[in-house]
Structures are given as C-alpha cells and as structure tokens.
N, CA, C and O atoms as a MOPAC input file, in Angstrom:
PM7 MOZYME 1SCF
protein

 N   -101.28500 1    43.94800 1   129.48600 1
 C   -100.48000 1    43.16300 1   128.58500 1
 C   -101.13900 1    41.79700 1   128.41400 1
 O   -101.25200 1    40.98800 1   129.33400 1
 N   -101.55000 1    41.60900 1   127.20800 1
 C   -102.12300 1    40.21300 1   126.85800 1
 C   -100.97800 1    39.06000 1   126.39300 1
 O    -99.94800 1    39.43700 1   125.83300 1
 N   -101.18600 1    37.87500 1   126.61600 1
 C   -100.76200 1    36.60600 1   126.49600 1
 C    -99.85600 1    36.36100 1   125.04800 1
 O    -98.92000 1    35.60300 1   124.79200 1
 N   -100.51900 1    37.26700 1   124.32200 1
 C    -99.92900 1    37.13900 1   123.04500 1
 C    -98.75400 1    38.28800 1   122.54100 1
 O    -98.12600 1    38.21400 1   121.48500 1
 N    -98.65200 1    39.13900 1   123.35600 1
 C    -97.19900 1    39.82600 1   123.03800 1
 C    -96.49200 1    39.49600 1   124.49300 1
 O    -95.46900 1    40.13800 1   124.73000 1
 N    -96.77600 1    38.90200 1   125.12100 1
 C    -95.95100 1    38.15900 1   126.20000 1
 C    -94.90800 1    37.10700 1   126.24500 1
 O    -95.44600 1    36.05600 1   125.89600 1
 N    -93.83800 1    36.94600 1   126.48000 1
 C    -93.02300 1    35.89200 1   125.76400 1
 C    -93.57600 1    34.73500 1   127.36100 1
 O    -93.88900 1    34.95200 1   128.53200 1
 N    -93.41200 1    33.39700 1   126.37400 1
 C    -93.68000 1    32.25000 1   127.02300 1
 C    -92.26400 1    31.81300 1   127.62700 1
 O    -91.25100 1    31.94800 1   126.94100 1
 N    -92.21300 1    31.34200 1   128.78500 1
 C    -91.19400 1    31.17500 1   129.91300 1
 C    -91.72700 1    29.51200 1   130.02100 1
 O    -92.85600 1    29.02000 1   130.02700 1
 N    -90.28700 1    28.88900 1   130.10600 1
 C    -90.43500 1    27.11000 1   130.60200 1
 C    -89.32200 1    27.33900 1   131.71700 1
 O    -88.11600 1    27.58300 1   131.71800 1
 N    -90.31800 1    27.14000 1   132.66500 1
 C    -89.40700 1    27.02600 1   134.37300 1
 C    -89.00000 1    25.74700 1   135.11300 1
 O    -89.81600 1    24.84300 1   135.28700 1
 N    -87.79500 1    25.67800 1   135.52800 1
 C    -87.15400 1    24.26400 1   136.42200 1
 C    -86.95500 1    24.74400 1   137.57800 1
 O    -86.53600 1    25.86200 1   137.87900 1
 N    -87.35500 1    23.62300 1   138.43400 1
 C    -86.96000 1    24.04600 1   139.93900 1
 C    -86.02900 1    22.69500 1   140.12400 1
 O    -86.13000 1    21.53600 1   139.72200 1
 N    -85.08600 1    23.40200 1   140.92100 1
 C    -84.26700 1    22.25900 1   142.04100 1
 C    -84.42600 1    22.18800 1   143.01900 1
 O    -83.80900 1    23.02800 1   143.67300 1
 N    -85.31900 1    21.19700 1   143.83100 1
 C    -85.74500 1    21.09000 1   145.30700 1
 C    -84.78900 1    21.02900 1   146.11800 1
 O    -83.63500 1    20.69800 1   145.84700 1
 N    -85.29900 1    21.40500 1   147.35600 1
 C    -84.22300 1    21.49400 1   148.67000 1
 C    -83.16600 1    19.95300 1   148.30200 1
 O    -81.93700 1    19.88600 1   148.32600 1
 N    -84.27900 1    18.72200 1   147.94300 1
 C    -83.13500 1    17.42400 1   148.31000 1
 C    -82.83100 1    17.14100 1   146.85000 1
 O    -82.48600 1    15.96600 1   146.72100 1
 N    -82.84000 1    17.86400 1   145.62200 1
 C    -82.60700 1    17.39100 1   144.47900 1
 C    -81.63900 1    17.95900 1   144.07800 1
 O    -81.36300 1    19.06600 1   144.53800 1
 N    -80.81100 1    17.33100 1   143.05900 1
 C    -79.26900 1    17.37900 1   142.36500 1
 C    -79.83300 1    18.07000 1   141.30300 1
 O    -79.36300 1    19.20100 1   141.17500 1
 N    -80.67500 1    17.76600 1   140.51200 1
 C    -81.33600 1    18.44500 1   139.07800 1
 C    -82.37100 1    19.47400 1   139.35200 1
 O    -83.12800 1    19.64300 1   140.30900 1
 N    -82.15100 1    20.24000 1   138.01500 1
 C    -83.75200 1    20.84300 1   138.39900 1
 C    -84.34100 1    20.42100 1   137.59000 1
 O    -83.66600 1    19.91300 1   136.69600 1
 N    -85.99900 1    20.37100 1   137.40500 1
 C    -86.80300 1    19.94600 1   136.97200 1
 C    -87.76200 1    20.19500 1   136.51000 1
 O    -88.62600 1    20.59400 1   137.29100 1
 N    -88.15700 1    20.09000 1   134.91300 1
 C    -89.16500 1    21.06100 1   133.90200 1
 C    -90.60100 1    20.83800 1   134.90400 1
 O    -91.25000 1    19.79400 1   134.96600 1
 N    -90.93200 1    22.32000 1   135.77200 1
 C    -92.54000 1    21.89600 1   136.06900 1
 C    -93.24300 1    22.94300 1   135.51600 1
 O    -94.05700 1    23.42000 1   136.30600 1
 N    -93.22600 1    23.21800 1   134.94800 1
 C    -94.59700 1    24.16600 1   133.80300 1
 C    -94.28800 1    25.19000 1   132.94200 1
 O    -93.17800 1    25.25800 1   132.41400 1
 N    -94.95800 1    25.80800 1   132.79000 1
 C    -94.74700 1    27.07100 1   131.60600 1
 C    -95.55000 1    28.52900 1   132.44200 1
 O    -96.27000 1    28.41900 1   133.43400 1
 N    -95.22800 1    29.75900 1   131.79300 1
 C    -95.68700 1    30.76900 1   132.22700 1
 C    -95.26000 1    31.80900 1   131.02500 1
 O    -94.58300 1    31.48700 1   130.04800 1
 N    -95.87000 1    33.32000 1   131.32900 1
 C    -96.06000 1    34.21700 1   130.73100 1
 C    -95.56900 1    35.44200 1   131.61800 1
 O    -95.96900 1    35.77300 1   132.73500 1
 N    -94.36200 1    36.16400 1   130.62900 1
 C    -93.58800 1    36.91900 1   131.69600 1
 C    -92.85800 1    38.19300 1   130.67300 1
 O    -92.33500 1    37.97000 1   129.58100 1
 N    -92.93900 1    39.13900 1   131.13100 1
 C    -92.68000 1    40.21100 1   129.77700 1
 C    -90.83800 1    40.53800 1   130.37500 1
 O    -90.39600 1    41.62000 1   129.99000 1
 N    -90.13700 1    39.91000 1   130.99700 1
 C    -88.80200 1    39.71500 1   131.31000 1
 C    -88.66200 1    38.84900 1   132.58000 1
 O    -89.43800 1    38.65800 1   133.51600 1
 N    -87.01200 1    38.23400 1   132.22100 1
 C    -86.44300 1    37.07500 1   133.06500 1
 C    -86.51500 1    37.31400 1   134.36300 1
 O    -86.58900 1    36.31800 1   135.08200 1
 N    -86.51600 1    38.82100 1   135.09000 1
 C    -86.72800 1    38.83800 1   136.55100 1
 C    -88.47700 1    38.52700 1   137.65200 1
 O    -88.82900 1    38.35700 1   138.81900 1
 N    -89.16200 1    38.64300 1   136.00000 1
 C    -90.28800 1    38.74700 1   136.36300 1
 C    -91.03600 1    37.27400 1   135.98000 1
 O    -91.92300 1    36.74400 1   136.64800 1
 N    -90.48300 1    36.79200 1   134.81500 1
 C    -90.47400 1    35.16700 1   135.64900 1
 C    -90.05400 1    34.00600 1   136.26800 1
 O    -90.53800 1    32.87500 1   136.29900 1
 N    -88.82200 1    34.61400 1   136.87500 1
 C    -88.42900 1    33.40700 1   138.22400 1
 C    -89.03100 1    34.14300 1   138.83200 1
 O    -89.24600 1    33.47500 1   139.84300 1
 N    -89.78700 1    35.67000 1   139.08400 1
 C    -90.87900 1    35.99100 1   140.54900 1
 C    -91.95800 1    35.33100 1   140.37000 1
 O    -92.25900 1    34.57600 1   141.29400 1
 N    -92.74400 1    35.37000 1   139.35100 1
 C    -94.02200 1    34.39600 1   139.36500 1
 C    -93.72800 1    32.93900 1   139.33700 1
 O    -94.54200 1    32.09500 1   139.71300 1
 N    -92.45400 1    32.64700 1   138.84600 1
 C    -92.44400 1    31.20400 1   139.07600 1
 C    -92.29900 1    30.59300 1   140.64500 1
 O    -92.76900 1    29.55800 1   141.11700 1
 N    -91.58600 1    31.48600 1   141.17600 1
 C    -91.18900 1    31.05100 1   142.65800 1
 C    -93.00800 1    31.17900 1   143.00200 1
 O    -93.58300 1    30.14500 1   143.34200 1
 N    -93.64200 1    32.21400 1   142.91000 1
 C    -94.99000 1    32.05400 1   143.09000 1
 C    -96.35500 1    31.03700 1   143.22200 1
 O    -97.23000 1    30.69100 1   144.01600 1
 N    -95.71000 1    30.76100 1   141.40300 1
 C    -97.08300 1    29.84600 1   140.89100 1
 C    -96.29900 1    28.33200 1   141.45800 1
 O    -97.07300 1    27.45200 1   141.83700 1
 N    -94.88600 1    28.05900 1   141.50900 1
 C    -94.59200 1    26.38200 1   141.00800 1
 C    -93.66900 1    25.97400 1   142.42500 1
 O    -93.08300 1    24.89700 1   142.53500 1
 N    -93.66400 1    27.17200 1   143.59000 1
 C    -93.04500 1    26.63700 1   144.77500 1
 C    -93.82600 1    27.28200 1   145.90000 1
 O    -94.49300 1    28.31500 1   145.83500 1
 N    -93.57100 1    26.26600 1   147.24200 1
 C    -94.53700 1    26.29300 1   148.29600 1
 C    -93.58900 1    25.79700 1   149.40700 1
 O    -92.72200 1    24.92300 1   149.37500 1
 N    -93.98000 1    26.55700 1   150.33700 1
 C    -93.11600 1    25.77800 1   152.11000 1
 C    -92.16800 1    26.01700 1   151.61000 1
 O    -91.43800 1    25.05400 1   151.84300 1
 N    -91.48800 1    26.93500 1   150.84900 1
 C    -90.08200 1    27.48800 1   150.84600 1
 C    -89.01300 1    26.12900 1   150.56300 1
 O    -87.88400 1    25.93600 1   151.01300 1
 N    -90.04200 1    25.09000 1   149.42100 1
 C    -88.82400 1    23.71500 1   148.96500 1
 C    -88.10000 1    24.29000 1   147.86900 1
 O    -87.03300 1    23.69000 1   147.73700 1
 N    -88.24700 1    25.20400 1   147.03300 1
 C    -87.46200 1    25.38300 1   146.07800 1
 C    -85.83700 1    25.90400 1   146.48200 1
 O    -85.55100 1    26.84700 1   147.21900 1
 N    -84.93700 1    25.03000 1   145.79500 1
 C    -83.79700 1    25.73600 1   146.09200 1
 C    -82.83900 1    26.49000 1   145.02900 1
 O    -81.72400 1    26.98600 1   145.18800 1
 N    -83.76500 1    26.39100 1   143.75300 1
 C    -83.05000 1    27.26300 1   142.79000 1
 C    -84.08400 1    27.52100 1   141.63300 1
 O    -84.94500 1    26.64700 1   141.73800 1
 N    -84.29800 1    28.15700 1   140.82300 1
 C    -85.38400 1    28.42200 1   140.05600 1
 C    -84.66600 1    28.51800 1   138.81700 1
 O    -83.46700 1    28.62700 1   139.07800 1
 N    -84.89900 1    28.52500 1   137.47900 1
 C    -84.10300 1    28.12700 1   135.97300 1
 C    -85.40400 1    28.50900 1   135.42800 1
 O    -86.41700 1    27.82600 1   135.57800 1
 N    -85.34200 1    29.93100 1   134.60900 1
 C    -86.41600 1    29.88100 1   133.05900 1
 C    -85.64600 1    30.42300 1   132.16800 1
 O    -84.71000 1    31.20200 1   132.35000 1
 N    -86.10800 1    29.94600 1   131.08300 1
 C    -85.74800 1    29.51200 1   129.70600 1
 C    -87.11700 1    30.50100 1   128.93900 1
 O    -88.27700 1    30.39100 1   129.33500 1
 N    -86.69300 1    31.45800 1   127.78200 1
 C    -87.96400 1    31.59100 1   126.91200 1
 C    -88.50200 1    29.95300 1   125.93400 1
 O    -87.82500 1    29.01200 1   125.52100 1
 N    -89.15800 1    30.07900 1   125.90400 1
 C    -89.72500 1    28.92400 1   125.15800 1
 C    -89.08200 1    29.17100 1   123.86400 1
 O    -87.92900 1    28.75200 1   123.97400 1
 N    -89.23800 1    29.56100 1   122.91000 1
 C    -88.72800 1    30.38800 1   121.87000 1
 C    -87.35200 1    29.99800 1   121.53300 1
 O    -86.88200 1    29.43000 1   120.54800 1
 N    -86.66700 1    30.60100 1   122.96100 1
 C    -84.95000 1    29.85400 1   122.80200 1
 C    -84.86700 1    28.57500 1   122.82300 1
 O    -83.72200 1    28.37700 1   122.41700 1
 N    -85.38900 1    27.45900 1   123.05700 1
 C    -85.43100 1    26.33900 1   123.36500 1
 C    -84.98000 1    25.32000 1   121.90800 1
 O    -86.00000 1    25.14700 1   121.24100 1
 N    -84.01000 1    24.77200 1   121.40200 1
 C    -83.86700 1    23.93000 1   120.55300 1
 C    -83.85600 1    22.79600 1   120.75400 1
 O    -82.88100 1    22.35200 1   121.36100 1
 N    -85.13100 1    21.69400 1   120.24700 1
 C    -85.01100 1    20.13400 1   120.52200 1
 C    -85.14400 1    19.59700 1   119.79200 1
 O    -85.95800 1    19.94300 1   118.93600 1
 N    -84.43500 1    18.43100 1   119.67700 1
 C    -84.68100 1    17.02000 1   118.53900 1
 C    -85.93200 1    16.87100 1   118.22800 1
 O    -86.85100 1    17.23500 1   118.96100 1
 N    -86.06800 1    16.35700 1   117.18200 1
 C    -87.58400 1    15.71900 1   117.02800 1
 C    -88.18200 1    14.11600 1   117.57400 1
 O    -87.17500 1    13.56000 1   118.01200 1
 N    -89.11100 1    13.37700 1   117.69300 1
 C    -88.51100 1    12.03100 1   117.77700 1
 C    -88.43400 1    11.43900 1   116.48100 1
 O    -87.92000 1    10.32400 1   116.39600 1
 N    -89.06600 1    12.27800 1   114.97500 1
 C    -88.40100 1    11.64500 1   113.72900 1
 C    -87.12700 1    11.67000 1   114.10900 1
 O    -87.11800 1    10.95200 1   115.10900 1
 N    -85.91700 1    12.10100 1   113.90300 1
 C    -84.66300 1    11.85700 1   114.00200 1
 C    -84.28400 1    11.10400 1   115.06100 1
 O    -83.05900 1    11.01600 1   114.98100 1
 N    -84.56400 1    10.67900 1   115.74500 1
 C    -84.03900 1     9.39200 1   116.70600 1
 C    -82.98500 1     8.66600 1   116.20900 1
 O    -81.77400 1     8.86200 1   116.31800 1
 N    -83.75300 1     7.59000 1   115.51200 1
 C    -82.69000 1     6.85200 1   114.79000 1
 C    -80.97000 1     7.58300 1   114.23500 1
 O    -79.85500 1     7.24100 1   114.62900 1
 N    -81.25600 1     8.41200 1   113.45000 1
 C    -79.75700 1     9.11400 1   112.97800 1
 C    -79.50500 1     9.67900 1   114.01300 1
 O    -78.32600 1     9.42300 1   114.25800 1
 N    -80.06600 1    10.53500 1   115.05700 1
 C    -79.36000 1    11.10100 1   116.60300 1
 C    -78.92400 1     9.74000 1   117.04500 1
 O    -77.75800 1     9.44800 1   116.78100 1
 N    -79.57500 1     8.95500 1   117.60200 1
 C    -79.47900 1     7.97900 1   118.67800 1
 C    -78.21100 1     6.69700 1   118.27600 1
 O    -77.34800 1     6.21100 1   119.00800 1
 N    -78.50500 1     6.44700 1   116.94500 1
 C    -77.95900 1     5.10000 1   116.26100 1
 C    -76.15000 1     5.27400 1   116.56800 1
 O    -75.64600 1     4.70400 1   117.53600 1
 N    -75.71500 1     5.71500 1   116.07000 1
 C    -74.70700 1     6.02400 1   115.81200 1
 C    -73.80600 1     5.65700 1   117.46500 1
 O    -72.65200 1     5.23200 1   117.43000 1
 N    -74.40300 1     5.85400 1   118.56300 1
 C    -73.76700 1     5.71000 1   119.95300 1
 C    -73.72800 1     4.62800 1   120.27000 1
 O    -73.06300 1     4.37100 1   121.27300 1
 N    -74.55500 1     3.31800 1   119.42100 1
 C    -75.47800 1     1.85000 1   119.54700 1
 C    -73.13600 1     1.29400 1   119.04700 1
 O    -72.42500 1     0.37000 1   119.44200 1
 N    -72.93800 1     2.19400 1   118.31900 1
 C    -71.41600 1     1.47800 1   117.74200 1
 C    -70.02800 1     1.97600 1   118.77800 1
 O    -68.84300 1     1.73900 1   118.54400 1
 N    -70.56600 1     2.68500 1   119.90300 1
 C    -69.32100 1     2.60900 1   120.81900 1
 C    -69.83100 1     1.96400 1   122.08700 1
 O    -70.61500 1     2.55700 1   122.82800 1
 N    -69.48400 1     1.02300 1   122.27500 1
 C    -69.77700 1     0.24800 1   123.24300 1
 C    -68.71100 1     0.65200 1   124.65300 1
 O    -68.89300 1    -0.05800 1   125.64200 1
 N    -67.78600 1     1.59200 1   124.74500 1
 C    -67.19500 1     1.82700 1   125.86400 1
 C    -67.80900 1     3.21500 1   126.65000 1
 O    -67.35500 1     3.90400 1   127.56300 1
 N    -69.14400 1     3.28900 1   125.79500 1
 C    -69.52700 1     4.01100 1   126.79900 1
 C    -71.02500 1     3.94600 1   127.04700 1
 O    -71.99500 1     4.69700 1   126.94600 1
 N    -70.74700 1     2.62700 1   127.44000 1
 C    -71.81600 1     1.89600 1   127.75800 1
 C    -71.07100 1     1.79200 1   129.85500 1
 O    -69.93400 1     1.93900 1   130.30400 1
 N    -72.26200 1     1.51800 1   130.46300 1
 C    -71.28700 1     1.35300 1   131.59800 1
 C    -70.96300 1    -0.28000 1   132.13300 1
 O    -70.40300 1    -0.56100 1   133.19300 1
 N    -71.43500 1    -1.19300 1   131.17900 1
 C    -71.08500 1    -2.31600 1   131.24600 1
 C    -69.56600 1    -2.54700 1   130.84000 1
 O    -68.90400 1    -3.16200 1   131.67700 1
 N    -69.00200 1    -2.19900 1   129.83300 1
 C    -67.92700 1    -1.83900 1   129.76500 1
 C    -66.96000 1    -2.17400 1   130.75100 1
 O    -66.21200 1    -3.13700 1   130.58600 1
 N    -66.91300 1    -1.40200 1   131.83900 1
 C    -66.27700 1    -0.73700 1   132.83500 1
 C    -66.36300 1    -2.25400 1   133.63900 1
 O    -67.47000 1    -2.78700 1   133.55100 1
 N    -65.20400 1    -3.09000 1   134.49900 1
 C    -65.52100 1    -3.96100 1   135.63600 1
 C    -66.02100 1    -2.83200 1   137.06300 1
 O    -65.44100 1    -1.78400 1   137.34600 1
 N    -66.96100 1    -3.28500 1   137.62900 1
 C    -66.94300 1    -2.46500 1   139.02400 1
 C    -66.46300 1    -3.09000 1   140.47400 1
 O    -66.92000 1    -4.03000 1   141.12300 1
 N    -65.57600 1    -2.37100 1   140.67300 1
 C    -65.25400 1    -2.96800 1   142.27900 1
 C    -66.15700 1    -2.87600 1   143.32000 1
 O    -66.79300 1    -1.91800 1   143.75700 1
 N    -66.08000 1    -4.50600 1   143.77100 1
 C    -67.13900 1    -4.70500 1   144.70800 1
 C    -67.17000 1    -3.79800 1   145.87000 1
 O    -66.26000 1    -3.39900 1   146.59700 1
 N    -68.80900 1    -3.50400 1   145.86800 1
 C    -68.95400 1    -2.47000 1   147.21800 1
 C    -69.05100 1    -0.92300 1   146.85700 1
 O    -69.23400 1    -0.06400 1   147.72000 1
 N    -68.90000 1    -0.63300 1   145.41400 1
 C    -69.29400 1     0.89500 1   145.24100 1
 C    -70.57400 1     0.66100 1   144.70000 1
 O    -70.90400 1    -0.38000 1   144.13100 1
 N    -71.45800 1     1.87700 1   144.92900 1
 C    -72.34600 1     2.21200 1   145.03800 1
 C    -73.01700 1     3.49100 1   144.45900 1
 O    -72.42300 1     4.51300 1   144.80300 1
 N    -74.02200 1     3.67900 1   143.72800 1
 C    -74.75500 1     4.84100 1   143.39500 1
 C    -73.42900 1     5.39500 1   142.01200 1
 O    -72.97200 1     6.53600 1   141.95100 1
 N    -73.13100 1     4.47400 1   141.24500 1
 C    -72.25600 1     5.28500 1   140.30200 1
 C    -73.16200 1     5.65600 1   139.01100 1
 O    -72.68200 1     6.31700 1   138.08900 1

C-alpha cells in the first residue's frame, strides 16, 4: 500500500503530566486502529503517553488566517469575557 491511497492521520498525545493533548505529527494509516498503533510507536517512548487522539487530515476544518479579522473582531466588542472583567479574590491562583 503506497502513501497515496493511504489516508493521512494528524495525531495528539496527552502526556503522563499534561491536561491537553498535543498536535505532534502526521502519519499514514489505512484505518483508525492502525494509527493510534503506529502512533503510540513512531510519537511515544518510556511509556509517557497517556492518551493518543488521531484525526484524518481530510476531516479536519480550519480557519484561514485571511479571515481573522471577521472571526476574531467581533469578540474585541464583549468585554465581559475578557478576564479582566472579573475582580479576583486575593490568594487564588492558576485560574
């Protein structure tokens, strides 16, 4: 099976100490079981991965950064969700 009837896979790992997972590369995988196996393979080591996430590339829908402005602008006019907004009581932490 060559590269080109292979669907392209974008894999995230969530490390043992991480809350998120996290885009670390791309791969080539002719179904979803067969690339979180090569991904656990190619993109984890010493057994840190604690969760594995692929995505076909293909499925993937993203903004452009032309549209910025009309995505982005529009949030610049609610200022309560900004977190300045908010007073914080002294002594919390990590919000």
């Amino acid at each position: 099976m060559n590269h080109e009837s292979t669907p392209l896979w974008e894999v995230f790992i969530r490390s043992q100490h991480g809350l998120a997972h996290k885009h670390v590369g791309s791969l080539h995988a002719a179904d979803a079981q067969m690339a979180i196996n090569h991904a656990r393979d190619v993109y984890t080591r010493r057994n840190e991965g604690l969760s594995i996430w692929v995505v076909r590339a293909a499925d993937i829908v993203a903004s452009s950064p032309d549209d910025k402005a009309p995505l982005f602008d529009p949030a610049q006019s609610k200022v309560y969700r900004h977190p300045t907004f908010f007073p914080m009581p002294e002594g919390v932490q990590h919000i």
